[in-house]
C-alpha positions, 0 to 999 in steps of 0.5 A: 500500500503506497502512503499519502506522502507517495501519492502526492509526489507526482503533483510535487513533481508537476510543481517543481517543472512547472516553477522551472518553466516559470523560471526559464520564462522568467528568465527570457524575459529579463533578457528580451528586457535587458536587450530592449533597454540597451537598445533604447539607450543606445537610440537615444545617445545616438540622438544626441549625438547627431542632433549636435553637429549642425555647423555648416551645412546647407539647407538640404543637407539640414532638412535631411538631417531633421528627417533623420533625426526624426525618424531616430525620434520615432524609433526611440518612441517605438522602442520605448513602447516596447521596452514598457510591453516587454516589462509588462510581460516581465510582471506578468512572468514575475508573478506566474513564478510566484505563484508556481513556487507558492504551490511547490512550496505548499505542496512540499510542507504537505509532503514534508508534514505527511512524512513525518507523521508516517516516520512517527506511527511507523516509529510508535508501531515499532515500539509497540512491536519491541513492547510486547516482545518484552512482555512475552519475554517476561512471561516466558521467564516467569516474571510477573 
């Protein structure tokens, strides 16, 4: 007959992948996150960069470069709302893993609690085994 604790360890099991894909996702998303970030301040110091230089150039030239600068300015728009959605995704992963370490943690104080009460009945049977060998063996010998 299999114990309760053993009868749980498949849902435990289930629980600990599913914290580690949570774990992994989260993870992919840190980096999708650190990515876009370096991504936007690489944009935006470019920007600066170019929007510096001005001197002596003819007036095509300075309509060129304003339409540059700001198609820069829209792409540093456009990044900044993706790094806003990616940290949104970031949240949301954050508290999917919480959520599935919660429930592996639980399940395994249910484990662990179950355990220990079957190690102590076991224990409890035992010395009531060791007991009543001591009482046949006083018998035996005619002790009272």
């Amino acid at each position: 007959m299999t114990s309760r604790s053993e009868r749980l360890q498949p849902a435990v099991d289930q629980a600990q992948r599913r914290k580690k894909d949570a774990m992994q996702r989260l993870a992919d998303h840190q980096q999708k996150l650190a990515h876009a970030e370096e991504q936007w301040e690489e944009l935006k110091r470019y920007r600066r960069d170019y929007s510096m230089g001005n001197g002596g150039l003819s007036v095509s030239a300075l309509l060129n470069r304003q339409q540059f600068v700001e198609r820069i300015d829209q792409a540093i728009v456009q990044q900044g709302k993706l790094v806003d959605r990616l940290r949104r995704h970031l949240n949301t992963a954050r508290e999917l893993w919480l959520k599935a370490n919660a429930r592996e943690n639980a399940l395994d104080s249910v484990v662990d609690r179950l355990r220990k009460q079957e190690d102590q009945r076991e224990q409890r049977l035992e010395q009531a085994e060791v007991d009543e060998r001591m009482q046949h063996r006083k018998r035996g010998f005619g002790v009272p």
